[in-house]
N, C-alpha and C positions, 0 to 999 in steps of 0.2 A: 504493500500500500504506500500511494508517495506521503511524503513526510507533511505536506503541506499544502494547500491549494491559496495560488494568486489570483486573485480579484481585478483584471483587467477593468478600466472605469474610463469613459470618458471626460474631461476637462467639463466639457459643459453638459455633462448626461446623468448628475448622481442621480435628482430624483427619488424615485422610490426603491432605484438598487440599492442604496443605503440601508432600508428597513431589510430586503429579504437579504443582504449579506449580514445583517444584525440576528436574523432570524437561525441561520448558519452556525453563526461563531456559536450558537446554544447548544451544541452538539458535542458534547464532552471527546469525540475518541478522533474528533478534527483539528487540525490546526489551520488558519486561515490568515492573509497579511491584502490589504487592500494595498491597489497601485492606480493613483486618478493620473492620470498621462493622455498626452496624444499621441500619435503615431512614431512621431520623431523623436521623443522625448521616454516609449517605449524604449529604444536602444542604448538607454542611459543607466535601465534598469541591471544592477550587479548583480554577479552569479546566477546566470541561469542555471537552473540544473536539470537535470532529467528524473532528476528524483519529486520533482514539485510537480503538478500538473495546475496548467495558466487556464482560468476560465475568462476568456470574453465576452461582457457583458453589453457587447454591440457584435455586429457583423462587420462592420466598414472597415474592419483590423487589418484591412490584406495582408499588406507587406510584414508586420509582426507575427501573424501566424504564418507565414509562407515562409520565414525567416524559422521560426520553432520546427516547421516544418522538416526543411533541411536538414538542421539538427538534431531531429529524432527525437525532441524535447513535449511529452504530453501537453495537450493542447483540446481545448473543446468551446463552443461560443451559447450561449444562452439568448433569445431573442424574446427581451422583454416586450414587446409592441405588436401589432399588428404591421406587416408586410408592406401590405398594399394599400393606399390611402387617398386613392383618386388625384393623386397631382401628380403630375406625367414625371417631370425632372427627378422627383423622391422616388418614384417607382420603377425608373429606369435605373435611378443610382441604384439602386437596391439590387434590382434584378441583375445588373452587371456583378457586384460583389456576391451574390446568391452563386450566378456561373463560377465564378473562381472556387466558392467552398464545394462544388458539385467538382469540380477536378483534382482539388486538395484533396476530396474525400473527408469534409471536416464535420465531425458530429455537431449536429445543432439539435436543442433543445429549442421547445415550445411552449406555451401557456395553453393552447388552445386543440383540442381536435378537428376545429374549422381551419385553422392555420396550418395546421400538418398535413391536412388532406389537399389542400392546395402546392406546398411547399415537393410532397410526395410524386407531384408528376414531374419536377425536376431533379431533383435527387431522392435516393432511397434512405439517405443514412442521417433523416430524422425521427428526431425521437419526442414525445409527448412527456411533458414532467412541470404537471401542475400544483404549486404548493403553495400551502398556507399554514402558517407556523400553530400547531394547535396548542401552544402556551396562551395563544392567543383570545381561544375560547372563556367567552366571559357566560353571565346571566343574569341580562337588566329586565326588570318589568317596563314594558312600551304600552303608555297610556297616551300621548299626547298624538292625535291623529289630526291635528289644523297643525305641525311644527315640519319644518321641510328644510334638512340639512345637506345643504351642497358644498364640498370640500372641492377646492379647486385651485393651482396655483392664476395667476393670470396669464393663458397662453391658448392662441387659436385650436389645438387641437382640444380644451376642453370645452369647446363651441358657447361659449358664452353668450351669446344673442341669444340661441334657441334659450336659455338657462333665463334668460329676462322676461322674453315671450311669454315662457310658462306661468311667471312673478303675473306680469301685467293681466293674465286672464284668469289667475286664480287668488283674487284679492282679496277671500277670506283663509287665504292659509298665513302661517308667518315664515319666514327663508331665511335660515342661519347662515350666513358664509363663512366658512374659514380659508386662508390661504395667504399669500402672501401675492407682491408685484402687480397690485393693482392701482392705476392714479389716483392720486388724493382726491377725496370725493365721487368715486366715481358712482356710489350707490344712492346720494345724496336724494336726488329726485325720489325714489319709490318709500313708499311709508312700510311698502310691510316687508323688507329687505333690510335684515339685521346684521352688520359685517363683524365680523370677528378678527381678522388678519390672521394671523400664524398661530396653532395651538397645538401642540406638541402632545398633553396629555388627553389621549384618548377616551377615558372618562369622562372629558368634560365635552369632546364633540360628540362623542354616544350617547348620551345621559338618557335621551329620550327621542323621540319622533319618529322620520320616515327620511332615507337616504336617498337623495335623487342625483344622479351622473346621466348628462346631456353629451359626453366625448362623444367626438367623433371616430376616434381609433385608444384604444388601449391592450393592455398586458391580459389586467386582471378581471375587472378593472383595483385594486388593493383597496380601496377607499368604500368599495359595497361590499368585498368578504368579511372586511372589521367591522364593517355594520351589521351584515348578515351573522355575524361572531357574536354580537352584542343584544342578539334577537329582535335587531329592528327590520320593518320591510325594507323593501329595496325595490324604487323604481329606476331601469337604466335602458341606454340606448342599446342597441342590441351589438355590443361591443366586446372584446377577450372572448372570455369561456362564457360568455352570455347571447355568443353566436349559436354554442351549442345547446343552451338550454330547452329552447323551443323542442327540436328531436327526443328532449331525456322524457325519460317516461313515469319518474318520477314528478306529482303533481306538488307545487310548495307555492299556497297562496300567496305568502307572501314575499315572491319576488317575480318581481312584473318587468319584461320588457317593451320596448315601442319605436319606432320608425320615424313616426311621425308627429308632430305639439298635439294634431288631436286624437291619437292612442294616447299621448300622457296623459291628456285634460278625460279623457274618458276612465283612467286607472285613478287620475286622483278624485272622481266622482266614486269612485268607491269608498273614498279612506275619508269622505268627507260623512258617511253614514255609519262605517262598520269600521269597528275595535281590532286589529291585530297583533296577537299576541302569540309567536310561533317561533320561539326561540329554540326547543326542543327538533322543531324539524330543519331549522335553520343549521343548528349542529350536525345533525344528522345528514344533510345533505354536503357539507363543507367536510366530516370525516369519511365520505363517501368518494367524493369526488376530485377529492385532494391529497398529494401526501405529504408528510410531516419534513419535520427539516433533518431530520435522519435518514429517512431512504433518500433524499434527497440529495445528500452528501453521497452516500452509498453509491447514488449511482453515476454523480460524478466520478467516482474512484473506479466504476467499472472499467477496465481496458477494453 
């Protein structure tokens, strides 16, 4: 087993790989050393060894894994995000770096069995490895069905417009924001838009209500598993592993996808009637459909 696993990290891409490489380091029989670099600044990095294996937390690494490559030095990449995101320049870039890890032969992991099933007709040597750290699992009573908590940094892919749209047409709910990098004032106008900025302790963005995620493209999405953890519903765009939900045959009221503001406005016509409280099946589905940051490790380490 190697001695150690490196945490390839992009310069401007920590994000939420911080949480699940924190989720990681939990795993008593691992060792782990994060490295935020860019490509050039990769080859800075001392002591390679062959004893470590480097997991990259982007695809765009070429020349670093092509370089590990050569070397013989274990090597694997993790694709936090969703692939393909309807902007030609991003989906070209992509798909050219996707061709090189199709001739490297580079193991890539997934979030998604919608992701993998697409990635599969161009190379064979992906693999599925969906996790959510089940330290995570909490159990709050969810009473509060007018409270709509959207986490979000300020950034187009978490589609913020549609995120106001839904504000502006549902004016007896109240909307907690938390995040951070949004202009001063920007919520200023809407009365029932409550901003939070940046809040670290989880407790206090779960406490209570109903989780709403309008992205356009994500992982997990991370921000509705911790709410689904926390036994609150969860309305999201049909994004991550919420691509695959629709097919599971597993029925769990309380988490709702939608396409379109009026599937939202039609799911939150429900929660403006009826009480859910489904934390029991909310576990139940995330120890089902996820694995823990153990085999998770594990199967980075598999050769």
């Amino acid at each position: 087993m190697p001695l150690k696993i490196i945490h390839i990290v992009k310069l401007w891409g920590k994000g939420g790989v911080e949480d699940y490489i924190n989720s990681l380091q939990k795993v008593e029989s691992s060792e782990h050393e994060l490295k935020i670099c860019s490509q050039t600044s990769f080859f800075k990095i001392n002591k390679l060894s062959k004893e470590n294996i480097y997991l990259f937390h982007t695809p765009a690494y070429i020349f670093p894994i092509l370089y590990l490559k050569i070397l013989g030095i274990p090597h694997k990449v993790i694709l936090h995000n969703e692939p393909f995101r309807k902007h030609f320049l991003k989906d070209l870039y992509f798909l050219f770096n996707f061709l090189i890890h199709v001739i490297l032969r580079t193991k890539i992991y997934v979030w998604s069995e919608n992701i993998k099933k697409k990635l599969l007709k161009l190379n064979s040597n992906v693999e599925l490895m969906p996790m959510f750290d089940q330290s995570r699992f909490q159990k709050t009573t969810y009473s509060d069905s007018k409270k709509i908590i959207f986490v979000a940094r300020y950034d187009t892919q978490k589609n913020i417009d549609l995120f106001l749209k839904i504000t502006e047409e549902n004016k007896d709910f109240n909307f907690y924001v938390y995040g951070d990098g949004y202009p001063p004032s920007f919520f200023s106008r809407y009365k029932n838009i409550f901003f939070n900025g940046f809040v670290s302790d989880k407790d206090v963005i779960y406490d209570d209500g109903i989780l709403l995620c309008t992205s356009h493209y994500e992982g997990g999405p991370l921000v509705a598993l911790e709410a689904l953890s926390y036994g609150l519903p969860i309305i999201t765009t049909q994004v991550g592993v919420f691509h695959d939900f629709k097919t599971n045959t597993q029925k769990i009221d309380s988490i709702n996808s939608f396409k379109t503001i009026e599937e939202a406005n039609r799911i939150l016509d429900i929660f403006r009637n009826k009480k859910f409280f489904h934390s029991d099946n909310n576990l139940q589905y995330l120890k089902e459909s996820f694995l823990s940051s153990t085999e998770v490790v594990n199967k980075i380490y598999e050769q």
